[in-house]
ChimeraX commands (.cxc) that place a marker at each C-alpha (Angstrom):
marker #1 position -19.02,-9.55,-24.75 radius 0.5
marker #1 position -19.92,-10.98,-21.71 radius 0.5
marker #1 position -17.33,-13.87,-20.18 radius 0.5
marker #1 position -14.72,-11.92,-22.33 radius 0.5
marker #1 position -11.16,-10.58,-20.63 radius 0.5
marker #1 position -10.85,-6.87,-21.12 radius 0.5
marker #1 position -8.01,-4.56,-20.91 radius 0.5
marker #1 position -9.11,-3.70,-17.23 radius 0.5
marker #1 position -9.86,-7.26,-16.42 radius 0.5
marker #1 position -6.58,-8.01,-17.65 radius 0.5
marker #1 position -4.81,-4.94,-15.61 radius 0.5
marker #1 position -7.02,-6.80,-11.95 radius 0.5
marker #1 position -5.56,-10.42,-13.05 radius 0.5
marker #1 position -2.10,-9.13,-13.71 radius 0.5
marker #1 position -0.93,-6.53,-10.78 radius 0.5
marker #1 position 0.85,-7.98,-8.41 radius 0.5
marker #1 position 3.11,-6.80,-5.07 radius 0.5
marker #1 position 6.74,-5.51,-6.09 radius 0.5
marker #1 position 8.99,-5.65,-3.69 radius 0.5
marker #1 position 12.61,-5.04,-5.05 radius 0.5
marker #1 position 12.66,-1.55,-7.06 radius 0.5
marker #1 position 15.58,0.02,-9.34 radius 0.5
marker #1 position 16.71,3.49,-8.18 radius 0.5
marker #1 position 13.96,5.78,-10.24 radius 0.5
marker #1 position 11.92,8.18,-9.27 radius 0.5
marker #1 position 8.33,8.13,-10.26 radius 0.5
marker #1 position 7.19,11.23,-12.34 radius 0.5
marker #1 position 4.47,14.27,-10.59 radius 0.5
marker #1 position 2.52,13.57,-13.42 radius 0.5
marker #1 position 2.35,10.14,-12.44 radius 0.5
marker #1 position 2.16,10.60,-9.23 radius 0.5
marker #1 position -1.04,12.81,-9.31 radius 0.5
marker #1 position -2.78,10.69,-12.03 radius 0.5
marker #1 position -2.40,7.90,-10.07 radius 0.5
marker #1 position -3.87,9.65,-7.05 radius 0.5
marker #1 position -6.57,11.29,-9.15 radius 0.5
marker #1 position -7.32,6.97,-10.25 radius 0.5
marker #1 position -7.99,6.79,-6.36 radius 0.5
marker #1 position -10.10,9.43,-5.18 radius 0.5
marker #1 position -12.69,8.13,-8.14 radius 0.5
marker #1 position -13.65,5.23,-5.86 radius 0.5
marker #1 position -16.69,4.93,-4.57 radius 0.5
marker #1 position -17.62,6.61,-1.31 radius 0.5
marker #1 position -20.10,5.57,1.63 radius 0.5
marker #1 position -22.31,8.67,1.59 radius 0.5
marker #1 position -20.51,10.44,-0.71 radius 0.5
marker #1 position -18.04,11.31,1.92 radius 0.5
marker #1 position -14.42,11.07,0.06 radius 0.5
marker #1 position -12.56,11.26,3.57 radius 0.5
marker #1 position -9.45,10.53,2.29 radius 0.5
marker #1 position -6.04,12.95,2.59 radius 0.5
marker #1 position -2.59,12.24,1.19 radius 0.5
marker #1 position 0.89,12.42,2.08 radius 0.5
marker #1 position 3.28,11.47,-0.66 radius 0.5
marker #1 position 6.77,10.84,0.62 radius 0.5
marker #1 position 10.15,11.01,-1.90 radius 0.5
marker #1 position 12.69,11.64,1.40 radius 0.5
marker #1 position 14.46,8.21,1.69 radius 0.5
marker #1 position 16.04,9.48,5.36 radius 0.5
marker #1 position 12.42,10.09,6.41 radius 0.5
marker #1 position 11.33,5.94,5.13 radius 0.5
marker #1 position 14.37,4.40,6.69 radius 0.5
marker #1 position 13.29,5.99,9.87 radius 0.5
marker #1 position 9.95,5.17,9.35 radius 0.5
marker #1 position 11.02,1.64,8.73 radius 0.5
marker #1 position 13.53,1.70,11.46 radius 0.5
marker #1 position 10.71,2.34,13.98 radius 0.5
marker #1 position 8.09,-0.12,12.59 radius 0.5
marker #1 position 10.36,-2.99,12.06 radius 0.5
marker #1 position 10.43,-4.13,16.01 radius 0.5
marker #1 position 6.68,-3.18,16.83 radius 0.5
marker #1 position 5.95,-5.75,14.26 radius 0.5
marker #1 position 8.65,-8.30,15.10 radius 0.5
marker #1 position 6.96,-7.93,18.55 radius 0.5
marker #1 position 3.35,-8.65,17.60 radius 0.5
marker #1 position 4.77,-11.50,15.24 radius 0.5
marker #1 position 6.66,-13.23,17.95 radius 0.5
marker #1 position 4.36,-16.22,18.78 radius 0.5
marker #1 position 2.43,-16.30,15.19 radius 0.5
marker #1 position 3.78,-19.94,13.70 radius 0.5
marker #1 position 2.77,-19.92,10.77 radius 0.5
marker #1 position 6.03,-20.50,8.09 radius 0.5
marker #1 position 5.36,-17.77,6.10 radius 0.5
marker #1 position 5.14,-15.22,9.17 radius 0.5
marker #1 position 8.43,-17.51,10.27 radius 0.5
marker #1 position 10.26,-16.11,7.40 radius 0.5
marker #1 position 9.46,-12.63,7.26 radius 0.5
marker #1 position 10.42,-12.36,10.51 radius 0.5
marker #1 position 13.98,-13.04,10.04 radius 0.5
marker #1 position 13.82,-10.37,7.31 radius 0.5
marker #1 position 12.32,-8.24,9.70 radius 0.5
marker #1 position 15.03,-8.95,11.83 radius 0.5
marker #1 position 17.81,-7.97,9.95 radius 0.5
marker #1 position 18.99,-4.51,10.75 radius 0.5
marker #1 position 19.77,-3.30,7.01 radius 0.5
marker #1 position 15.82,-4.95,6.08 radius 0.5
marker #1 position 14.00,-2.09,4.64 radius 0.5
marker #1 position 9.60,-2.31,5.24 radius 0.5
marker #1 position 9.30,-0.05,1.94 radius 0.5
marker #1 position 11.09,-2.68,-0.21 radius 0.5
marker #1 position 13.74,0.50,-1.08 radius 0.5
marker #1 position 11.10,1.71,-3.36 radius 0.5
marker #1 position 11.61,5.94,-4.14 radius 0.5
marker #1 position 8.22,6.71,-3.73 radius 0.5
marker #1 position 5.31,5.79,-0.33 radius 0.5
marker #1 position 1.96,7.49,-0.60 radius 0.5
marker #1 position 0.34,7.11,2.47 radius 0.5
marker #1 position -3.62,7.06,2.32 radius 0.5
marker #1 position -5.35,8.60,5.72 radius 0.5
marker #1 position -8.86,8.93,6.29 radius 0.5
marker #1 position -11.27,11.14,8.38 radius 0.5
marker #1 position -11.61,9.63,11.98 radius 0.5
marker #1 position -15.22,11.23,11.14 radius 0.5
marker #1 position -16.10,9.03,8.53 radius 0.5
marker #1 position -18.07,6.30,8.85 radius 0.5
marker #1 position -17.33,4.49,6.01 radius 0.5
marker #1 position -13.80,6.07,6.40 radius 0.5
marker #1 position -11.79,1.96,6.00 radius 0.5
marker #1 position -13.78,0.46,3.14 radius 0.5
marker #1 position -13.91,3.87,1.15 radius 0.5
marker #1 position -10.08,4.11,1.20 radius 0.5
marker #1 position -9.39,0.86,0.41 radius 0.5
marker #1 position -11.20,1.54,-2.34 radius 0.5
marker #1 position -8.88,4.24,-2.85 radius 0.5
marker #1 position -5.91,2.79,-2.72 radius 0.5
marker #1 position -6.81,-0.76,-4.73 radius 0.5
marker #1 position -7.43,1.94,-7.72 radius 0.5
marker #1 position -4.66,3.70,-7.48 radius 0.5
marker #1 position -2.52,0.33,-7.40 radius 0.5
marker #1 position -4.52,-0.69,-10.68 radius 0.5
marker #1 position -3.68,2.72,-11.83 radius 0.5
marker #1 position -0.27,2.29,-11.30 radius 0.5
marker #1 position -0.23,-1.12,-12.83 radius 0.5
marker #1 position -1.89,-0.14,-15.87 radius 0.5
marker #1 position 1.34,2.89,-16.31 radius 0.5
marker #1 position 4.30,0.21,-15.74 radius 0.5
marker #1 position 4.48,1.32,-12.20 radius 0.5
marker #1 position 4.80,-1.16,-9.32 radius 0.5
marker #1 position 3.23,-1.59,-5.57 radius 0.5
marker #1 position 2.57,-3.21,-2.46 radius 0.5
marker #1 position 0.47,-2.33,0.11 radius 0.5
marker #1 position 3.16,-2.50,3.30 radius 0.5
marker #1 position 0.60,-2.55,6.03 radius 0.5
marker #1 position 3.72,-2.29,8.82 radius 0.5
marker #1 position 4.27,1.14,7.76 radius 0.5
marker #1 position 0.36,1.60,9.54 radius 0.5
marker #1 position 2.52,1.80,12.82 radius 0.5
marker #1 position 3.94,5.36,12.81 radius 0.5
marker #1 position 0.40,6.20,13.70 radius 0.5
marker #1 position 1.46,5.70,17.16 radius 0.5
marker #1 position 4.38,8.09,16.78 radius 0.5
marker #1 position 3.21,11.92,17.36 radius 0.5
marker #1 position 6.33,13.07,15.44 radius 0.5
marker #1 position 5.78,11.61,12.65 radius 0.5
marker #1 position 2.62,12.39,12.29 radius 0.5
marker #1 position 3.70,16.11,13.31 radius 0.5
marker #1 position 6.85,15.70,10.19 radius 0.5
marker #1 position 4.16,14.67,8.06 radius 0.5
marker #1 position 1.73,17.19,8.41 radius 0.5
marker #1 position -1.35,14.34,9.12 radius 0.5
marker #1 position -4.29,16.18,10.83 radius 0.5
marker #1 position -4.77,14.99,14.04 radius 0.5
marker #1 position -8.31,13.92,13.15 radius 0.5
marker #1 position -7.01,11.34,10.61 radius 0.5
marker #1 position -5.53,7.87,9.99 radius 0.5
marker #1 position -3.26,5.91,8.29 radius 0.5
marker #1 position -5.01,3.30,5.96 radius 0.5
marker #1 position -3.13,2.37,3.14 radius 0.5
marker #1 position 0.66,3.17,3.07 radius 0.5
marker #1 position 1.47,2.13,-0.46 radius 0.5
marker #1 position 4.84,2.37,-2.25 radius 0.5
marker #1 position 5.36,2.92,-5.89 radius 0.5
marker #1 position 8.21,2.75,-8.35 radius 0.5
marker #1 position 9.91,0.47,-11.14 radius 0.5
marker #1 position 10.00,-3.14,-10.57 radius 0.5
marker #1 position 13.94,-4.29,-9.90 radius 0.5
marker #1 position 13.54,-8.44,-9.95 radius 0.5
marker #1 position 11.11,-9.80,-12.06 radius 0.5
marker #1 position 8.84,-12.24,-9.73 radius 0.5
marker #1 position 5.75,-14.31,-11.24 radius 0.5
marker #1 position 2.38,-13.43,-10.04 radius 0.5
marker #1 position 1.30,-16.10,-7.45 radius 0.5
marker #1 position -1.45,-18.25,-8.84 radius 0.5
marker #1 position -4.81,-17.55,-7.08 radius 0.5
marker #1 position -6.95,-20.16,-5.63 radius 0.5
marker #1 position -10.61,-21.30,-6.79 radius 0.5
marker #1 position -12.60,-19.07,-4.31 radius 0.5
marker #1 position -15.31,-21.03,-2.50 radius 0.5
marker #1 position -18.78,-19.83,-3.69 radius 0.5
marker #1 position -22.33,-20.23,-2.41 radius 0.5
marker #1 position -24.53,-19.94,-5.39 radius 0.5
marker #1 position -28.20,-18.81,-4.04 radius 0.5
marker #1 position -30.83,-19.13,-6.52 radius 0.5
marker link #1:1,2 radius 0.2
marker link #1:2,3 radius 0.2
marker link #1:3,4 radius 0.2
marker link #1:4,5 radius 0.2
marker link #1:5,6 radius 0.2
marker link #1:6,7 radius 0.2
marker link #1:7,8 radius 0.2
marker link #1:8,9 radius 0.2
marker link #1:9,10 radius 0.2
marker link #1:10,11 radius 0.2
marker link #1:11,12 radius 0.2
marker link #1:12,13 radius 0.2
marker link #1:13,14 radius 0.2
marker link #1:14,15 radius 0.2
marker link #1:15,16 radius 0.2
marker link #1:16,17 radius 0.2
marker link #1:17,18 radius 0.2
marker link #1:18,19 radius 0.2
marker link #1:19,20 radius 0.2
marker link #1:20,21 radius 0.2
marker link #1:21,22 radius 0.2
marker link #1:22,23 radius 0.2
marker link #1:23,24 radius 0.2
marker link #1:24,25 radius 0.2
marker link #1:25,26 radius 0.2
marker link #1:26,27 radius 0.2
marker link #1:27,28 radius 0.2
marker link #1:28,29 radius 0.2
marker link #1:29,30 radius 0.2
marker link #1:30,31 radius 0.2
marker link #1:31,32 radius 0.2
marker link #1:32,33 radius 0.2
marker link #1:33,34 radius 0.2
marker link #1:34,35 radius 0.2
marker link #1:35,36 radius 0.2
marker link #1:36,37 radius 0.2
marker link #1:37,38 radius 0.2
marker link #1:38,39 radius 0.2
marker link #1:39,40 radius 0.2
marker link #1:40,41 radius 0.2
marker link #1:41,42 radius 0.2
marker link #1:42,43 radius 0.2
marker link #1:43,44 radius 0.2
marker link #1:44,45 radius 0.2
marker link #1:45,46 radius 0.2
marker link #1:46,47 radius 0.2
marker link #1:47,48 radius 0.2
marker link #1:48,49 radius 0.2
marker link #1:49,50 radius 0.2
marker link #1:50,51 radius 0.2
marker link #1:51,52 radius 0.2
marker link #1:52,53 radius 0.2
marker link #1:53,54 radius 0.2
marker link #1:54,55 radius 0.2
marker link #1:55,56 radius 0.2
marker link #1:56,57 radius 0.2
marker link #1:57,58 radius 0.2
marker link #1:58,59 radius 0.2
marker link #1:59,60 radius 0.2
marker link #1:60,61 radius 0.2
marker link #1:61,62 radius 0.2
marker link #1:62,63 radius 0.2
marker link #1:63,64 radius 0.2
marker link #1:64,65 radius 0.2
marker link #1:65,66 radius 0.2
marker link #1:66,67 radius 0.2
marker link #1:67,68 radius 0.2
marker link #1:68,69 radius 0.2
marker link #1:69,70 radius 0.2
marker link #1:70,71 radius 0.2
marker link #1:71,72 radius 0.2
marker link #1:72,73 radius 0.2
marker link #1:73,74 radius 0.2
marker link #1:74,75 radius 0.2
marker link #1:75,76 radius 0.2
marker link #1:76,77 radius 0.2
marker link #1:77,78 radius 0.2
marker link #1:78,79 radius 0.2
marker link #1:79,80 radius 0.2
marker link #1:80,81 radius 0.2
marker link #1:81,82 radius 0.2
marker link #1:82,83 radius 0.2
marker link #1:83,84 radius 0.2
marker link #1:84,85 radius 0.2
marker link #1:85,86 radius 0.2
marker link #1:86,87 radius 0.2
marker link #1:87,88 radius 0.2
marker link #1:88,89 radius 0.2
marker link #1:89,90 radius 0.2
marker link #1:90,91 radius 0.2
marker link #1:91,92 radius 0.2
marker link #1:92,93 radius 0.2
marker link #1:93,94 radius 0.2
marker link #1:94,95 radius 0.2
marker link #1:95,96 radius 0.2
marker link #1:96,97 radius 0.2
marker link #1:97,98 radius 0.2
marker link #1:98,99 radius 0.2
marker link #1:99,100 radius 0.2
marker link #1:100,101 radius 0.2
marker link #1:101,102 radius 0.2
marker link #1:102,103 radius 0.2
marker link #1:103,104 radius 0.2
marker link #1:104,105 radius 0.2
marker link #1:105,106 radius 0.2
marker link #1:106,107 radius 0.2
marker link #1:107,108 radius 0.2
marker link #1:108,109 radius 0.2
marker link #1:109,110 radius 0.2
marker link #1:110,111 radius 0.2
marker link #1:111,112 radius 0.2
marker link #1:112,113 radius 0.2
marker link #1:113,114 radius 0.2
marker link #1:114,115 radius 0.2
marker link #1:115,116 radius 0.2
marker link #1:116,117 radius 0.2
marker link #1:117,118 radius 0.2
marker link #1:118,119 radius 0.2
marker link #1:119,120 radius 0.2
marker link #1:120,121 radius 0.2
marker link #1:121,122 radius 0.2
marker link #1:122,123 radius 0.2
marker link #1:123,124 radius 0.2
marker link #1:124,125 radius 0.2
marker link #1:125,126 radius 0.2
marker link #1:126,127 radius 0.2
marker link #1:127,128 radius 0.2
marker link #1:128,129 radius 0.2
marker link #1:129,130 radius 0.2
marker link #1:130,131 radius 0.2
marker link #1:131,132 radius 0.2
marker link #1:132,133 radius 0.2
marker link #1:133,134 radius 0.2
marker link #1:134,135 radius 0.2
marker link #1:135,136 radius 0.2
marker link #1:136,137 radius 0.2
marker link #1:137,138 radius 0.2
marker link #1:138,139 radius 0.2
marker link #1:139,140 radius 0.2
marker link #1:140,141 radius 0.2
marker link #1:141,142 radius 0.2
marker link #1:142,143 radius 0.2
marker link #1:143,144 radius 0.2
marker link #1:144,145 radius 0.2
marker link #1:145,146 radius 0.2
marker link #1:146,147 radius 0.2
marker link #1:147,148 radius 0.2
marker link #1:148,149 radius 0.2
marker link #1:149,150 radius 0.2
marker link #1:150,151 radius 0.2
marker link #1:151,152 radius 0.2
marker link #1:152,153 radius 0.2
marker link #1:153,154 radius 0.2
marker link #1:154,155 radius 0.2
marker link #1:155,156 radius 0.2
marker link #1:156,157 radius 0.2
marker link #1:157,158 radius 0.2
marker link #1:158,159 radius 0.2
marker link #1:159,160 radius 0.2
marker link #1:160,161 radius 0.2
marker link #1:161,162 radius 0.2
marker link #1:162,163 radius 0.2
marker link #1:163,164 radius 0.2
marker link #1:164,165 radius 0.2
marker link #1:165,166 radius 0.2
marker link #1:166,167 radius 0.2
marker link #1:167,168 radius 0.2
marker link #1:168,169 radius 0.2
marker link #1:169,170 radius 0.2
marker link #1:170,171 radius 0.2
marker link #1:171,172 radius 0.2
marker link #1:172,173 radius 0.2
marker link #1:173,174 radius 0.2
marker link #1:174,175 radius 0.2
marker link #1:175,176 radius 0.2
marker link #1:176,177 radius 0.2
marker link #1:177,178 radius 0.2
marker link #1:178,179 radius 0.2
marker link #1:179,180 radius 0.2
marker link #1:180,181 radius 0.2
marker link #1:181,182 radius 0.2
marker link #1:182,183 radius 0.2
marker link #1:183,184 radius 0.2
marker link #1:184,185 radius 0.2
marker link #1:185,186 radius 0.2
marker link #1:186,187 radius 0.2
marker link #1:187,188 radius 0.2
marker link #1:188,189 radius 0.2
marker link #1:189,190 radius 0.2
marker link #1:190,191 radius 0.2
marker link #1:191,192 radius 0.2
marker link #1:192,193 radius 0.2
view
């Protein structure tokens, strides 16, 4: 019925970003379903220019946090907002971990050759975050992460073609503390009749 809230209406006005995880790992099978939820986004041209790397090795994320922490500390220096005030003191501390210690960070990279290449995997990755909500499973979106693009050996470690980007880096896992959803605002709306 029309008006009515649905299961997947309910699944969009429930997720929300975790950002404290308990110490378990997230399945294959989950890992792959929620994967196979992304790459049934829609596509500009049909072009599904998306590739993933799907990352378990904590060493590996605290490095990759290690090296991201101070490149956004450094672009956040002269932002005042109070929100950006306070995540840069997090930022700032030293044992501060970008990935939230979550077990599990897919990254979602698209084809440099794609024209539609940022809107079709953000697509991507807002389904698999549904997905992942709709199976228990937490996530945020941790844009800093976007950084190690600028780091050859990374993207060497991680086996990213040199003809794609990082888009989405997205980590998954079981939520630790229990946070309330933010409520959203009334979006403003220009009705044209």
């Amino acid at each position: 019925m029309v008006g009515e809230e649905n299961e997947v209406i309910r699944n969009i006005k429930t997720r929300k970003s975790v950002r404290d995880y308990v110490d378990k790992q997230v399945s294959e099978d989950s890992i792959n379903t929620i994967i196979d939820a992304g790459i049934h986004a829609p596509t500009g041209f049909g072009s599904e220019p998306w590739f993933f790397v799907v990352i378990q090795n904590r060493e590996m994320m605290k490095r990759m946090s290690d090296y991201c922490k101070p490149r956004l500390l450094a672009q956040l220096q002269d932002l005042p907002n109070e929100n950006v005030s306070e995540f840069r003191k997090r930022l700032s501390q030293e044992d501060f971990d970008i990935f939230y210690n979550a077990p599990l960070l897919v990254i979602v990279l698209g084809s440099n050759a794609g024209f539609t290449t940022d809107y079709d995997c953000s697509m991507c990755a807002q389904n698999m975050m549904l997905a992942a909500h709709s199976m228990g499973i937490g996530s945020c979106w941790v844009g800093t992460a976007c950084f190690i693009q600028d780091n050859e050996e990374f993207m060497s470690e991680l086996g990213i073609p040199y003809d794609y980007k990082v888009i989405a880096p997205i980590v998954f896992g079981y939520e630790g503390k229990i946070v309330e959803r933010p409520p959203r605002q009334d979006p403003q709306i220009v009705w044209v009749h």
